[in-house]
N, C-alpha and C positions, 0 to 999 in steps of 0.2 A: 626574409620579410614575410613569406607567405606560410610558413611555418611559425612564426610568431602570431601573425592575423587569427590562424584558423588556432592558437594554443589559446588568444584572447576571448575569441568568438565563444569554444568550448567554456571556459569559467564564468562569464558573464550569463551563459544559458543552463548552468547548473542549477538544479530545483534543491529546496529546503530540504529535504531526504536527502539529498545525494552529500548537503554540505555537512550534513550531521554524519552521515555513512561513514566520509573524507575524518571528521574530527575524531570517531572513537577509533578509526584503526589506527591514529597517532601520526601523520602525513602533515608533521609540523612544519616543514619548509613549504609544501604546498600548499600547505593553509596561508599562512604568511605572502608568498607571492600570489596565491587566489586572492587575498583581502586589498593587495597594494592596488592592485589592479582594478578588482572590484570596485573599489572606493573611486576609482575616477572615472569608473562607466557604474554609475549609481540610477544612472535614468536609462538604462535598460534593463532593468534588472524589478520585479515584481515585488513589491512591499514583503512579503513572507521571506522573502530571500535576504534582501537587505537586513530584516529583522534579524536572521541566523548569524547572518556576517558579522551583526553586533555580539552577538551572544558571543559567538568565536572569540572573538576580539578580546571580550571584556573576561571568558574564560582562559584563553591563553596567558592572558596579565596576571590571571588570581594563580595559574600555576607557577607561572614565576616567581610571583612572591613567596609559595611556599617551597619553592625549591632555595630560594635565597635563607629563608627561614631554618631551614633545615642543614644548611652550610653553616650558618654561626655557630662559633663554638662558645661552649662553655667555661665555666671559670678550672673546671675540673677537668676539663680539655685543655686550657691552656698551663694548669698545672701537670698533667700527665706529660705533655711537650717538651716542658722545662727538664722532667725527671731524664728524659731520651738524652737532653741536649748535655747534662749535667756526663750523664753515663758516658757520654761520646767526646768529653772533656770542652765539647763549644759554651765556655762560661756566659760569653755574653751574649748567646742566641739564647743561655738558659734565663739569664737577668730578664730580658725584655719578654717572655715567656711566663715569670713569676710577675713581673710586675703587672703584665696585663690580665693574671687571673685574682692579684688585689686589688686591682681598680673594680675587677666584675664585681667581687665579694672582701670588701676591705678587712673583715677579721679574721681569713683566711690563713690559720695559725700554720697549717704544713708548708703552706706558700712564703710566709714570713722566716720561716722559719732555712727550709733550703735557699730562699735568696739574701738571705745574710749570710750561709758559706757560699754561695758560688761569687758573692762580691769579695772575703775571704782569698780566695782563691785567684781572686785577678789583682788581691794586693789593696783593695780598696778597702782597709778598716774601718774608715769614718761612717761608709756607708752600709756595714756590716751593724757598726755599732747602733744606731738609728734603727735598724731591722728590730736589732736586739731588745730595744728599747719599746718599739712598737708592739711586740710582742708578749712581753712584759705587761703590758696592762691588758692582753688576751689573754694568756696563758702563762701566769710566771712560773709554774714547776716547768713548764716544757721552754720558757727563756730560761731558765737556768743547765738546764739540759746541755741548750744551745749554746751557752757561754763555756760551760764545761770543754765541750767539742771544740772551739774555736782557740779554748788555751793549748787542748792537745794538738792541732791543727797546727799554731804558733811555734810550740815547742821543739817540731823536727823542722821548721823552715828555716832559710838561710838567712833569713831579713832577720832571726832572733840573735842577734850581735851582743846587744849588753842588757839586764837587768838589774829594775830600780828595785831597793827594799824600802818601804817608805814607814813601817816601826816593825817590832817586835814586842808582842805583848804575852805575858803569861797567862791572864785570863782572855778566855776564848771570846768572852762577850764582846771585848774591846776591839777583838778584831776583827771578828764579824761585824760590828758597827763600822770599821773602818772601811773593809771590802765593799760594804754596800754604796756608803760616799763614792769610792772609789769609781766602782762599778758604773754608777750612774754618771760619769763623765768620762770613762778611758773604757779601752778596751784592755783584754787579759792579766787582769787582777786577780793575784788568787792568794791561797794563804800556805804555807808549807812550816809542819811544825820540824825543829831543830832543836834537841838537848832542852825540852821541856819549855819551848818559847814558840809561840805561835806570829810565824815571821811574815808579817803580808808584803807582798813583791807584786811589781808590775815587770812582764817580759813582754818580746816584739820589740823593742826599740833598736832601729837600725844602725845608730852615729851619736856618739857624744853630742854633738849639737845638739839633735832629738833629745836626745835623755837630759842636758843642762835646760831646754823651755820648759821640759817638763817638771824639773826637779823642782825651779822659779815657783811656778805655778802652783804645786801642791804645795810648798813653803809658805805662800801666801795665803791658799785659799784654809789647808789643817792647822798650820803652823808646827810644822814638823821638819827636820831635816833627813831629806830621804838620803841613801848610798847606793853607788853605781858600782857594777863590777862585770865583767864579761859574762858572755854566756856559756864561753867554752873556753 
């Protein structure tokens, strides 16, 4: 107790020099327990003094804010993150890594871009494809890029069980018009020419099941009838 008395005694009889002395050699904990202190022996303490304590006070705060400041990171911080987490195979510390440097800067095409493969690569196409899509009206030579990647990506995975052909056409034009339709609602569309016929296919489809919604569905929306055949 008498060790504490006389450690109170000393800070409450501390002069305005002595408190500025104390604050530029950086005696950040002793500042902090001189101020607690201080502040409740306020009526011993000389108006000049008081005045410092404030200043202390009000300066310690602005430092911390720009130490706070200086911790945020960036949209380009949290994309350089994603690339680490990508590299070290953590897809979904990489996702949540891309996606918080597209919130920072939503047209953020390399962020768009690597977080539609690392969804890819945990199997989630739907949400690959939305990337792709997004992207797309950023950047469509580098969304094309990215759809290119993601059929090669498709093409050595095990999930590639069977491929849809959904026509065959001789002129190119036709089926590039198709691929585009295509494109815009499914994921790895592409076109492979065969004996002078430019054959557009969708691959990725895991189970006959898959492959018959899908086949329904472009029946209905082209009016074409596609064909199924394995992938291997």
């Amino acid at each position: 107790m008498k060790k504490l008395f006389t450690l109170i005694t000393l800070i409450t009889i501390l002069s305005a020099a002595a408190w500025d002395k104390a604050y530029s050699a950086g005696h950040e904990f002793g500042q902090r327990v001189a101020l607690i202190v201080a502040k409740k022996s306020r009526s011993s303490l000389d108006v000049n003094t008081i005045n410092t304590l404030r200043n202390l006070d009000r300066g310690y705060g602005a430092e911390k804010e720009a130490d706070n400041v200086k911790e945020q990171k960036s949209a380009d911080d949290y994309y350089t993150l994603g690339v680490s987490h990508d590299e070290a195979g953590r897809y979904e510390e990489a996702i949540e890594a891309y996606k918080r440097a597209i919130r920072m800067k939503p047209e953020y095409a390399d962020a768009h871009y690597n977080l539609a493969v690392s969804y890819l690569m945990m199997n989630n196409s739907i949400s690959a494809h939305a990337e792709y899509t997004a992207l797309k009206n950023i950047d469509s030579l580098m969304a094309d890029n990215l759809y290119e990647q993601m059929i090669s990506l498709m093409s050595s995975s095990s999930d590639n069980r069977y491929i849809m052909q959904v026509g065959a056409y001789r002129n190119m034009k036709y089926a590039g018009e198709m691929i585009e339709a295509l494109r815009s609602q499914y994921m790895f569309a592409y076109i492979k020419e065969v004996g002078g016929l430019n054959k557009v296919r969708i691959l990725g489809l895991k189970s006959k099941e898959e492959a018959g919604r899908m086949m329904e569905e472009i029946n209905r929306r082209f009016h074409v009838k596609p064909l199924l055949f394995p992938a291997r």
